[in-house]
C-alpha atoms as a printed R data frame, in Angstrom:
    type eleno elety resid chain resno       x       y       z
1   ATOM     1    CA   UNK     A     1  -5.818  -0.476  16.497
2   ATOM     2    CA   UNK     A     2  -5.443  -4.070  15.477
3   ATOM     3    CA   UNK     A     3  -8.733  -5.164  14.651
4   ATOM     4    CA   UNK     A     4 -12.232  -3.722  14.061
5   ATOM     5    CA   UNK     A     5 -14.732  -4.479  16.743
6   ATOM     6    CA   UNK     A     6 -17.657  -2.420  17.162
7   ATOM     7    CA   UNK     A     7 -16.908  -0.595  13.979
8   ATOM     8    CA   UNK     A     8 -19.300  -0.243  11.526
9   ATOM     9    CA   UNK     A     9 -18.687  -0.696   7.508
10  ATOM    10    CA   UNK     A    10 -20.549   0.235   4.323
11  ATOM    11    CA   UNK     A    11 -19.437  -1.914   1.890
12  ATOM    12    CA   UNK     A    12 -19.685  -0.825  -2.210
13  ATOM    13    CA   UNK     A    13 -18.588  -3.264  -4.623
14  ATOM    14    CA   UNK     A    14 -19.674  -4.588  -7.698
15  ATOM    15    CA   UNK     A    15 -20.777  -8.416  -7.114
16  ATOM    16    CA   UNK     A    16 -18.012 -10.267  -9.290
17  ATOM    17    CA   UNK     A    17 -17.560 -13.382  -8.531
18  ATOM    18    CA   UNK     A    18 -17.347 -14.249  -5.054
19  ATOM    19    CA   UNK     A    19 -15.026 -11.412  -3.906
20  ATOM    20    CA   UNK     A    20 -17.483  -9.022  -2.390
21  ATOM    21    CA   UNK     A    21 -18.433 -11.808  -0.458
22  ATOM    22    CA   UNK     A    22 -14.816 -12.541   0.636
23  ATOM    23    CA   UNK     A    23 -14.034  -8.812   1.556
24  ATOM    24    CA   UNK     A    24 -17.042  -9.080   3.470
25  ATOM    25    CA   UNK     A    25 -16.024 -11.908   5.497
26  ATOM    26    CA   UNK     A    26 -12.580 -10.790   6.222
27  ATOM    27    CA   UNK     A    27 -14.263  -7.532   7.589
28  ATOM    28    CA   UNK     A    28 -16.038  -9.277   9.434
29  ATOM    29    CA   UNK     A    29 -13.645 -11.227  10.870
30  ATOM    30    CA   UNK     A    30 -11.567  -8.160  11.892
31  ATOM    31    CA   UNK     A    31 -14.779  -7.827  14.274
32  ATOM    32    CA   UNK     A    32 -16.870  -5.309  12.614
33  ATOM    33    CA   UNK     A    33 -20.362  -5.444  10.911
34  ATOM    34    CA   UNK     A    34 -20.672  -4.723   7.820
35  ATOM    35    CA   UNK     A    35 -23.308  -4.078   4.926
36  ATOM    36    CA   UNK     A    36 -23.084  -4.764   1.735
37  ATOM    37    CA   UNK     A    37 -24.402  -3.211  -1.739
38  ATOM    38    CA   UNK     A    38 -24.071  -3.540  -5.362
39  ATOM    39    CA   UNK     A    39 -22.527   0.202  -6.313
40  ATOM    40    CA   UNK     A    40 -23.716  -0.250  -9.612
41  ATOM    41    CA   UNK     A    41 -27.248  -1.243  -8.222
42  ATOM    42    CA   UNK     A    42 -27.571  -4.654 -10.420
43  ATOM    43    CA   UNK     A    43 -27.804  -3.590 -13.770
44  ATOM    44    CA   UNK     A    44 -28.719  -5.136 -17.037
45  ATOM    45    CA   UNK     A    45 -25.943  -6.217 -19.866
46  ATOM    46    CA   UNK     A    46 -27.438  -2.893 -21.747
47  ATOM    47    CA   UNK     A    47 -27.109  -0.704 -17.884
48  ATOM    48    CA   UNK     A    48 -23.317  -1.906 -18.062
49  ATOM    49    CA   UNK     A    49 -22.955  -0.739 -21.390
50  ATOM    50    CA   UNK     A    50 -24.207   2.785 -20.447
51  ATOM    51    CA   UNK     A    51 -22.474   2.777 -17.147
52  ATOM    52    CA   UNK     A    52 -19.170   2.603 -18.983
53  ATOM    53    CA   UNK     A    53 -19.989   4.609 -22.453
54  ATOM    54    CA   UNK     A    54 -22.247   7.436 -21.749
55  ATOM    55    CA   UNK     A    55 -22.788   7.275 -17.746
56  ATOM    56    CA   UNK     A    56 -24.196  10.188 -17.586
57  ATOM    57    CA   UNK     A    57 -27.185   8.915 -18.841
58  ATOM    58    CA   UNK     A    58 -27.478   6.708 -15.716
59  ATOM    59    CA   UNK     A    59 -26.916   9.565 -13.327
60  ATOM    60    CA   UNK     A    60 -30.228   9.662 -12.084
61  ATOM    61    CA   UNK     A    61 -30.610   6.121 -11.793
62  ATOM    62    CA   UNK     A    62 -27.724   6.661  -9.875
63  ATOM    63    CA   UNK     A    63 -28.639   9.063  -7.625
64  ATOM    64    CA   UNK     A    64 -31.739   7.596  -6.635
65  ATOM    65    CA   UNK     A    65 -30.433   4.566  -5.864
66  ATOM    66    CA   UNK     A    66 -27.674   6.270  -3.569
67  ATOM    67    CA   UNK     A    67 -29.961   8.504  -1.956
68  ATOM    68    CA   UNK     A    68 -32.185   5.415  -0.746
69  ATOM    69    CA   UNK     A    69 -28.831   3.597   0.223
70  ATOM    70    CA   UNK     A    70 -28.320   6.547   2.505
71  ATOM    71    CA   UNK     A    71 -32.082   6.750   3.568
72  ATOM    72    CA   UNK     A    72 -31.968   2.982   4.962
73  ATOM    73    CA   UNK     A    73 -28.634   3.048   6.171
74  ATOM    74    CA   UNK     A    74 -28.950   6.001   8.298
75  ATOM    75    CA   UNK     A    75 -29.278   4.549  11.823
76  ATOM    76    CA   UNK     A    76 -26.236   2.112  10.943
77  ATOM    77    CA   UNK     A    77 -24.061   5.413  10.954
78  ATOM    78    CA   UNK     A    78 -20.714   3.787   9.907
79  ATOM    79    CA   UNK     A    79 -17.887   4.286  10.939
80  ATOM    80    CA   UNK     A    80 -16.016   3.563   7.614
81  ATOM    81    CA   UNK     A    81 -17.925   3.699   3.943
82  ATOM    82    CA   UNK     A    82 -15.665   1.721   1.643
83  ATOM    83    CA   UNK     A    83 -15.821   1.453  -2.193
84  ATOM    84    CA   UNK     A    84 -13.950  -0.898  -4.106
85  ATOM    85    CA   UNK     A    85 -13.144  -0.418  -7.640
86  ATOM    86    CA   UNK     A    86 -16.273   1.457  -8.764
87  ATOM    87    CA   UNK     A    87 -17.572   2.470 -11.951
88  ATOM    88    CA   UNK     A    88 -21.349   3.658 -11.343
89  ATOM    89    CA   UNK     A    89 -21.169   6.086  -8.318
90  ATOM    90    CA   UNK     A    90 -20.688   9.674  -9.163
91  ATOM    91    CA   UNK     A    91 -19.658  12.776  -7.342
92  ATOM    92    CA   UNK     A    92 -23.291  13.693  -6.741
93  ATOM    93    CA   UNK     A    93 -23.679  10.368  -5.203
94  ATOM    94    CA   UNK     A    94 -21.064  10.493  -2.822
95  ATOM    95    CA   UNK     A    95 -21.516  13.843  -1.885
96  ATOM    96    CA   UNK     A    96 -25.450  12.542  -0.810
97  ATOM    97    CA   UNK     A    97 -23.513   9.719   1.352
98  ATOM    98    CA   UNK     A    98 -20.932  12.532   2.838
99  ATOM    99    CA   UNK     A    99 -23.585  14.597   3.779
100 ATOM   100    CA   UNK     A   100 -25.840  11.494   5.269
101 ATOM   101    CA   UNK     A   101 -22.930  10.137   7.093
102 ATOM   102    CA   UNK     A   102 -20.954  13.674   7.953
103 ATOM   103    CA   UNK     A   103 -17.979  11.266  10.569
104 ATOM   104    CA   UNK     A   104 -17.386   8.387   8.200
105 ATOM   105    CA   UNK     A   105 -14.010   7.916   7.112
106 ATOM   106    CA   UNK     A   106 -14.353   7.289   3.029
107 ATOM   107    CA   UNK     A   107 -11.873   4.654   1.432
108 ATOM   108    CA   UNK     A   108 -11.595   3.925  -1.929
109 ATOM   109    CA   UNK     A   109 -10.037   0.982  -3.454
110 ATOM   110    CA   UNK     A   110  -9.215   0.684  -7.221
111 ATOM   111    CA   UNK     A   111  -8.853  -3.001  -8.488
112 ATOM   112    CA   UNK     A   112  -8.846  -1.073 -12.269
113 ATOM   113    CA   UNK     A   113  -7.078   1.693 -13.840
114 ATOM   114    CA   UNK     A   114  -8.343   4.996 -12.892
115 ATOM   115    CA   UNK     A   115  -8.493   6.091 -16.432
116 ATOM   116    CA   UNK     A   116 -10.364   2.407 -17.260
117 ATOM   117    CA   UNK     A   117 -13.060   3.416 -14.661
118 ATOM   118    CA   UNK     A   118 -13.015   6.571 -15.833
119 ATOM   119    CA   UNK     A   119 -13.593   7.824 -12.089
120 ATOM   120    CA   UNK     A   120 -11.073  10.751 -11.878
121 ATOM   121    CA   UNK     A   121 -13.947  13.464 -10.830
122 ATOM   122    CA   UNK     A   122 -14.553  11.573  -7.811
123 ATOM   123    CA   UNK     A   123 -11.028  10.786  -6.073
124 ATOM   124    CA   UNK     A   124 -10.974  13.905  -4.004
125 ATOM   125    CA   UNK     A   125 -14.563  12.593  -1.961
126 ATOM   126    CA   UNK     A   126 -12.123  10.283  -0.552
127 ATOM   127    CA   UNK     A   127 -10.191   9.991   2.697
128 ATOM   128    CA   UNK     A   128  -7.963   7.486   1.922
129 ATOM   129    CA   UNK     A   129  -7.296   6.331  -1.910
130 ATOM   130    CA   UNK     A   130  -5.439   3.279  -2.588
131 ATOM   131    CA   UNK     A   131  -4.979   1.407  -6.007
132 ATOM   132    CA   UNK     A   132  -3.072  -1.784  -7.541
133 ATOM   133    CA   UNK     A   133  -1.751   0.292 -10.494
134 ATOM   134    CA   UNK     A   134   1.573   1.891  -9.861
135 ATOM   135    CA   UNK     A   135   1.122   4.526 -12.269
136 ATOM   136    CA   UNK     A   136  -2.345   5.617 -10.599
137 ATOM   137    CA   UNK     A   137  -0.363   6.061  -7.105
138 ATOM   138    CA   UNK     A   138   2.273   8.672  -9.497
139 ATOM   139    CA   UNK     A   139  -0.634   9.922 -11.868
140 ATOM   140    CA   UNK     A   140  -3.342  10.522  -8.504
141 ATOM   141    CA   UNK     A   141  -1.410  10.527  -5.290
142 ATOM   142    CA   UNK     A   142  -3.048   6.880  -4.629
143 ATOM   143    CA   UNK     A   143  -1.056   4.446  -1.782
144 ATOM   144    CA   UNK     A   144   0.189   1.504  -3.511
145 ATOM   145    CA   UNK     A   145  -1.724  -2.041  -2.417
146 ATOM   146    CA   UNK     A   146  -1.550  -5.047  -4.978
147 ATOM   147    CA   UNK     A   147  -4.616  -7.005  -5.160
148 ATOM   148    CA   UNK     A   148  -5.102 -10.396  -2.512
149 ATOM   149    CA   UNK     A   149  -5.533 -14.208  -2.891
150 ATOM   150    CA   UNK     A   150  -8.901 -15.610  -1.242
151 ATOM   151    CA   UNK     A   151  -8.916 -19.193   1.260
152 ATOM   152    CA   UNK     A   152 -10.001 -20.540  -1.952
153 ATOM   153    CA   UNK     A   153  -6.892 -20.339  -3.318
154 ATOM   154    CA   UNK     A   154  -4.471 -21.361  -0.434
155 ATOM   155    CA   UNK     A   155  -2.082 -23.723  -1.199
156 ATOM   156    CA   UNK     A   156  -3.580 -25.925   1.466
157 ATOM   157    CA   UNK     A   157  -6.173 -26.697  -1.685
158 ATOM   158    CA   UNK     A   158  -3.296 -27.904  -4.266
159 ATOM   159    CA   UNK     A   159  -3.323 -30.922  -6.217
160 ATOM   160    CA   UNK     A   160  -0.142 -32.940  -7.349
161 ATOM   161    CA   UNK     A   161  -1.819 -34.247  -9.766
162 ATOM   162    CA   UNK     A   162  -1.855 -32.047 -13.518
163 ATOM   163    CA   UNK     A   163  -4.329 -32.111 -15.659
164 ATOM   164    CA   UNK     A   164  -3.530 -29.065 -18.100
165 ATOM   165    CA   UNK     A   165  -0.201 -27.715 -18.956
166 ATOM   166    CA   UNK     A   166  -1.971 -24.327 -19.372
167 ATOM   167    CA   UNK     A   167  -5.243 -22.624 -18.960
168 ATOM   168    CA   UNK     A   168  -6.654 -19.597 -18.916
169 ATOM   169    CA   UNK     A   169 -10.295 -18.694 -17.467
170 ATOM   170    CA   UNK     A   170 -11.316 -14.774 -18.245
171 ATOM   171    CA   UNK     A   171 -13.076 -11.859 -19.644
172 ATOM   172    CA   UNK     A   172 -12.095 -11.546 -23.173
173 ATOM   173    CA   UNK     A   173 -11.304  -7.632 -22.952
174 ATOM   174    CA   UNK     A   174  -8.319  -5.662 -25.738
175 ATOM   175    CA   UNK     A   175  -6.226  -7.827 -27.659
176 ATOM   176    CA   UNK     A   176  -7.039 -11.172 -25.254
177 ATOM   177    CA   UNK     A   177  -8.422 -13.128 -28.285
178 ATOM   178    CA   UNK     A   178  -5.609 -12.709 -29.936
179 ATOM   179    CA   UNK     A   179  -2.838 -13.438 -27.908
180 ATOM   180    CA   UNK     A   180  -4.787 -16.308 -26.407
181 ATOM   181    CA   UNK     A   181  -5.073 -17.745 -30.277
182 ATOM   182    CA   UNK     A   182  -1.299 -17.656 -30.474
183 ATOM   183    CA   UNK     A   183  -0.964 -20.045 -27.200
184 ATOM   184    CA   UNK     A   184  -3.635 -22.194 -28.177
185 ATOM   185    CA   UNK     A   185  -1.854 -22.735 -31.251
186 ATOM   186    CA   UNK     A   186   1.857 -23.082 -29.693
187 ATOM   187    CA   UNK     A   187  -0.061 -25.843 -27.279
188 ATOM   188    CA   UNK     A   188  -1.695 -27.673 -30.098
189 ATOM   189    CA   UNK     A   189   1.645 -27.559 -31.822
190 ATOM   190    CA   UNK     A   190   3.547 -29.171 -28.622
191 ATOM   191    CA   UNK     A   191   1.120 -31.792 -27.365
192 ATOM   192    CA   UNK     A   192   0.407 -29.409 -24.622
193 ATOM   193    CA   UNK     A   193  -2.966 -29.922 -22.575
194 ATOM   194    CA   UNK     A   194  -4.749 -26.866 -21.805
195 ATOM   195    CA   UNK     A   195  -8.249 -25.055 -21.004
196 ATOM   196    CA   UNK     A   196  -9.870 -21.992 -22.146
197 ATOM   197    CA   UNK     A   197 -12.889 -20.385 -20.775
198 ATOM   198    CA   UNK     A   198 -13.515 -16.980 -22.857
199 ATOM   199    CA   UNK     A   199 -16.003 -14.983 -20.717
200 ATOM   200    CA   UNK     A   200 -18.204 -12.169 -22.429
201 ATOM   201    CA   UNK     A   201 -20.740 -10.596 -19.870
202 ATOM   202    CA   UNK     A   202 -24.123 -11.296 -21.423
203 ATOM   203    CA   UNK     A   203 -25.538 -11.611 -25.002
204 ATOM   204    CA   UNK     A   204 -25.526  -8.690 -26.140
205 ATOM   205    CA   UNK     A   205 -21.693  -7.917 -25.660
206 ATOM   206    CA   UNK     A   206 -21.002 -10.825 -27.169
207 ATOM   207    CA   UNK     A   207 -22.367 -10.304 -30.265
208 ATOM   208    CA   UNK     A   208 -20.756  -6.811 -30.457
209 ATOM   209    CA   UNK     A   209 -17.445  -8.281 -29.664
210 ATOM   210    CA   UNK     A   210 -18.250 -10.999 -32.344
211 ATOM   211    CA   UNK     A   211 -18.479  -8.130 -34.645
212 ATOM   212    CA   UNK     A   212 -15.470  -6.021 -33.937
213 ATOM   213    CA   UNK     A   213 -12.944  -8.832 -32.884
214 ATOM   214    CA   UNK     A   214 -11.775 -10.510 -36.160
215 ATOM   215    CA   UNK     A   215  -9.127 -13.145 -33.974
216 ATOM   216    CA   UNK     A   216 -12.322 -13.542 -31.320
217 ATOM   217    CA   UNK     A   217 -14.269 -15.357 -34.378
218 ATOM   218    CA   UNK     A   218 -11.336 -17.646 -34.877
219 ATOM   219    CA   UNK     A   219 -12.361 -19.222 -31.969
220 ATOM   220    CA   UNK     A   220 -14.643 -22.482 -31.529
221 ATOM   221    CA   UNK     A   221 -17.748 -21.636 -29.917
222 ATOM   222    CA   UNK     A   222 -17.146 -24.110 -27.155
223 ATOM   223    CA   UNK     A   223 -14.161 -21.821 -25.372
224 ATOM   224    CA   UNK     A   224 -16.483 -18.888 -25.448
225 ATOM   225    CA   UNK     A   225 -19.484 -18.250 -22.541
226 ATOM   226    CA   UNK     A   226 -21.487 -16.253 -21.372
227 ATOM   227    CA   UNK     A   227 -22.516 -17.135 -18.342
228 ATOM   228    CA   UNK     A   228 -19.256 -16.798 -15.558
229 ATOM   229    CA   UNK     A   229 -17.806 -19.848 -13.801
230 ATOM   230    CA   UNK     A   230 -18.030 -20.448  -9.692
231 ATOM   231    CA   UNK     A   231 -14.382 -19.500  -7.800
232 ATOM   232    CA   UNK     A   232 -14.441 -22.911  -6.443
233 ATOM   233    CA   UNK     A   233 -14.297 -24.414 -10.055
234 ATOM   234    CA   UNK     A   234 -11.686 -22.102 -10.813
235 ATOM   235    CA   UNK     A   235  -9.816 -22.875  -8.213
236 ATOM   236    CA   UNK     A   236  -9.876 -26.700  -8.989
237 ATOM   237    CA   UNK     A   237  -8.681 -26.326 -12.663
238 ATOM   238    CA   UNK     A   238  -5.831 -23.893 -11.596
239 ATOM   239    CA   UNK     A   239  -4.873 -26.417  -9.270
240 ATOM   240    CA   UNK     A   240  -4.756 -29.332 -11.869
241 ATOM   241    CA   UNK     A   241  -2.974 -26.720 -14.413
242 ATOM   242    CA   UNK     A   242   1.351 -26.249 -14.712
243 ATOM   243    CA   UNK     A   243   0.959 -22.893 -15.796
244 ATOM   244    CA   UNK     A   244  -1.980 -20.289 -15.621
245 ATOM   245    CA   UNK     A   245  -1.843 -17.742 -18.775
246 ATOM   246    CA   UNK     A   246  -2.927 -13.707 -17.663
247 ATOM   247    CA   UNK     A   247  -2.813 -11.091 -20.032
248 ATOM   248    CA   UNK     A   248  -3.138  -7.759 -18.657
249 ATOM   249    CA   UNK     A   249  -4.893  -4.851 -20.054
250 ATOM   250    CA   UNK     A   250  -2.595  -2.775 -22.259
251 ATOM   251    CA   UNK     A   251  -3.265   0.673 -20.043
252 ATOM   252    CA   UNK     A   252  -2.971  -1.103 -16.710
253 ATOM   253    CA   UNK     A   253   0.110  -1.563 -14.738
254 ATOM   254    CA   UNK     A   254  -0.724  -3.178 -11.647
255 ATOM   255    CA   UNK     A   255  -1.403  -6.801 -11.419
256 ATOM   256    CA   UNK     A   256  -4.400  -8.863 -11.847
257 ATOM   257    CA   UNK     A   257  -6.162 -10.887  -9.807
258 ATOM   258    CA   UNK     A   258  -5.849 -13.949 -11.601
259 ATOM   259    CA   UNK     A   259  -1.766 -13.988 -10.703
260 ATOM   260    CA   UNK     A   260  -2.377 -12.946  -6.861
261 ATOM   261    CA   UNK     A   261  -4.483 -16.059  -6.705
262 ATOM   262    CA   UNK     A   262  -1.783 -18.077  -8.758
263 ATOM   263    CA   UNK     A   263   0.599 -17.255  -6.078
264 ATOM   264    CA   UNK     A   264  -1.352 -18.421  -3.233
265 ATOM   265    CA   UNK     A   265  -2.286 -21.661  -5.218
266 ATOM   266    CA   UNK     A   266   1.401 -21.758  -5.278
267 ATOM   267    CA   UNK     A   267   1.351 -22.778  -9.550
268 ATOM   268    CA   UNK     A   268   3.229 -21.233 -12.254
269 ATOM   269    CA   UNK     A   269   2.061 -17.878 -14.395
270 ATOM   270    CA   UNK     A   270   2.627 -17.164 -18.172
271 ATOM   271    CA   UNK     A   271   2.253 -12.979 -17.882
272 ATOM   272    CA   UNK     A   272   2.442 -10.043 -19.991
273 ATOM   273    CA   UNK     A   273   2.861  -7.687 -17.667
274 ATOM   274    CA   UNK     A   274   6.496  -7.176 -17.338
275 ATOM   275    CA   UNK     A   275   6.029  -5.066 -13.999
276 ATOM   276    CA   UNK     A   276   5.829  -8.591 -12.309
277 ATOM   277    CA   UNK     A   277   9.469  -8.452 -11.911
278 ATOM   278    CA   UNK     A   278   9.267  -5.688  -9.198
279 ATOM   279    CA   UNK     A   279   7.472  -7.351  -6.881
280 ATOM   280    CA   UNK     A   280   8.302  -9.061  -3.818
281 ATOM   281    CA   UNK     A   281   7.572 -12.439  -4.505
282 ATOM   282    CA   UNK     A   282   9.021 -12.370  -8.279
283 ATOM   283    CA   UNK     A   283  10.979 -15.663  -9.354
284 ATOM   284    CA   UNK     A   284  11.947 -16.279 -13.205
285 ATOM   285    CA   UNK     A   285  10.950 -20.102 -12.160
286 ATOM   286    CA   UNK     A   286   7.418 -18.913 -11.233
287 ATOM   287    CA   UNK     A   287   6.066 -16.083 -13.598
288 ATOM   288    CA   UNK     A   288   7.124 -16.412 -17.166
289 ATOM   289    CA   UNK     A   289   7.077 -13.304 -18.445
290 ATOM   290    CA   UNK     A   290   5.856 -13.020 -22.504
291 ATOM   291    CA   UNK     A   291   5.825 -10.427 -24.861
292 ATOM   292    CA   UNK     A   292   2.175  -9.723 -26.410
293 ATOM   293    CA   UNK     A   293   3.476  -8.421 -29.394
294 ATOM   294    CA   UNK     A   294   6.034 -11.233 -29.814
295 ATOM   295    CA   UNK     A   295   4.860 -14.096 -28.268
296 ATOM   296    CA   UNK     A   296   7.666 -16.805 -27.163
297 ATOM   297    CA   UNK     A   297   7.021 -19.566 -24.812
298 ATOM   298    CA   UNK     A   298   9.130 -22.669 -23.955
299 ATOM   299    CA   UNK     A   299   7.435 -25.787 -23.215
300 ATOM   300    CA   UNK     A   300  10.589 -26.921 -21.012
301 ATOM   301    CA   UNK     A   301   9.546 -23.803 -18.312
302 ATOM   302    CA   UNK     A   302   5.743 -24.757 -18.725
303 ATOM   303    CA   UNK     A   303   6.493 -27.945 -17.340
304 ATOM   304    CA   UNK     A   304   9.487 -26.869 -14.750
305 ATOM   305    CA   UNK     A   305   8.370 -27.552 -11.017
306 ATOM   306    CA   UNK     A   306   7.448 -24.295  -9.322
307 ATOM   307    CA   UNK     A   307   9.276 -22.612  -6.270
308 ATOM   308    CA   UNK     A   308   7.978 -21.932  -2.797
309 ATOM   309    CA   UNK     A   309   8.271 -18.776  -1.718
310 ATOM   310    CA   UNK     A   310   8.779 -17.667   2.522
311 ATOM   311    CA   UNK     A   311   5.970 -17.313   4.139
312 ATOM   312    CA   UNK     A   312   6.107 -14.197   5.134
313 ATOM   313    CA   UNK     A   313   5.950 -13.090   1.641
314 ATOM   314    CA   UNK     A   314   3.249 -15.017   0.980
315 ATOM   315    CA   UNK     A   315   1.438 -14.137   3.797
316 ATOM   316    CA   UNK     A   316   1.220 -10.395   2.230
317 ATOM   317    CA   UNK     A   317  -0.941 -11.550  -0.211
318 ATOM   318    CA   UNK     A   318  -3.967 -13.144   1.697
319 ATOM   319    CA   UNK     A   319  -7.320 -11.254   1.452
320 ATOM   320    CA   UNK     A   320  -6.906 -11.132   5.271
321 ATOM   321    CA   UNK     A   321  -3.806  -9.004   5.442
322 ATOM   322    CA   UNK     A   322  -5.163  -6.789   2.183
323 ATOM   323    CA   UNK     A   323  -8.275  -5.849   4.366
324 ATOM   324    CA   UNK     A   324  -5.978  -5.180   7.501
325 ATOM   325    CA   UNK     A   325  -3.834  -2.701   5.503
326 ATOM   326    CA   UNK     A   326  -6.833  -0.747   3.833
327 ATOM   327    CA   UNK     A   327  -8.491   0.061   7.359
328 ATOM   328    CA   UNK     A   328  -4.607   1.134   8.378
329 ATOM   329    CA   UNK     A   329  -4.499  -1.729  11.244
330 ATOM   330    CA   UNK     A   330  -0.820  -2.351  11.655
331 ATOM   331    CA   UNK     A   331  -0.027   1.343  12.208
């Protein structure tokens, strides 16, 4: 099977951005219809909170929600019910979809660590598990899959032109705040241009992180919002930056999003996670890799001209070909 037509797919993701949209579309493209839900059901800043400290006092705002998903979805009888990095849906939930849709193949995708999401109870409702964390494929017999690059972030869309030596745009999550100081401060101290864009989900995280993040409040207020930025404008400062900063979480392995979509915008990457080196695409040229704990950087390799890569790598590492090997097409 090489593409999808006539299937039908259930689509579960959290709406982050634009990339529930984008998975949609590339399903779509494959031929298949597909419908699309929120798995957390849209939640407040204080529902996110619970969701990810003490879900289980969601679980039957969970389970209604799921049971009237399966309700109104019961004539579309997929063929395929796919989650992508949840955090909301519990085993009770699922189990209400299994039994509602008793021939759908289940797929789960992780986009987070396992142990982040804190979704271990639920793997075996799955068919097929895959995951961008190498550890998570040893740790939960997961198939490997690194995260994708969207159209908005082909190199077709790639200015000459630089505006920023570095920048980073982000949720301020761990020890972000603080490593991001230390670069703000080696920039300032080498004439370096750059842009920040701290993101805290809502109000009310923010002033908990304000609390609990000494190097956070070192920060001017104008770096730090609350309200997320549109793909399209982050795709137009990455493309007018040298070199894009990502700092992975400490407990995660796999690689972010933010240097899949660095590699298809064909511009530079200042990384902490080391685990960059085993991938495909890899060149010392292209992903500076820096130590959180002792941060180095060297304005000379900020400024160096980036490398194409073949296209065949690259090609790995479109949303396109990231749908195509979840659904198993090239078997």
């Amino acid at each position: 099977m090489k593409d999808l037509r006539g299937k039908r797919v259930l689509l579960f993701t959290s709406v982050l951005f634009n990339y529930h949209t984008q998975i949609k579309h590339s399903i779509e493209e494959l031929g298949a219809e597909v419908h699309l839900y929120d798995e957390r059901n849209d939640p407040s800043s204080i529902q996110k909170i619970l969701i990810r400290k003490a879900r289980f006092l969601m679980n039957h705002r969970t389970r209604t929600y799921y049971q009237s998903v399966a309700e109104k979805e019961k004539s579309f009888d997929p063929d395929y019910v796919l989650f992508v990095s949840p955090e909301a849906v519990t085993k009770e939930a699922l189990q209400i979809l299994k039994r509602t849709y008793k021939r759908s193949t289940f797929i789960l995708y992780m986009w987070d660590s396992v142990k982040n999401k804190h979704i271990q109870g639920i793997l075996d409702q799955f068919d097929y598990k895959y995951t961008f964390d190498s550890e998570d494929c040893e740790n939960y017999q997961m198939i490997f899959r690194p995260l994708f690059f969207s159209p908005d972030f082909n190199n077709t869309v790639s200015e000459t032109e630089y505006v920023y030596d570095m920048s980073f745009i982000g949720t301020v999550h761990s020890d972000r705040a603080k490593i991001l100081l230390e670069i703000k401060e080696y920039c300032d101290s080498q004439d370096l241009n750059y842009y920040f864009y701290l993101f805290i989900p809502g109000r009310l995280l923010y002033y908990l992180r304000m609390l609990t993040d000494k190097y956070l409040r070192k920060w001017d207020k104008q770096y730090i919002h609350t309200e997320t930025i549109g793909k399209d404008e982050v795709a137009r400062i990455s493309s007018r930056t040298r070199c894009i900063i990502d700092i992975n979480h400490p407990k995660q392995t796999g690689l972010t999003m933010r240097t899949i979509e660095m590699l298809g915008l064909n511009r530079k990457l200042a990384t902490t996670n080391k685990n960059i080196r085993a991938y495909d695409f890899y060149r010392p040229e292209n992903q500076i890799v820096i130590d959180r704990n002792n941060l180095t950087l060297s304005k000379e390799m900020i400024r160096k001209d980036y490398v194409l890569i073949p296209d065949e790598i690259y090609r790995k590492y479109s949303v396109n070909y990231w749908v195509k090997e979840i659904f198993d097409l090239e078997r």
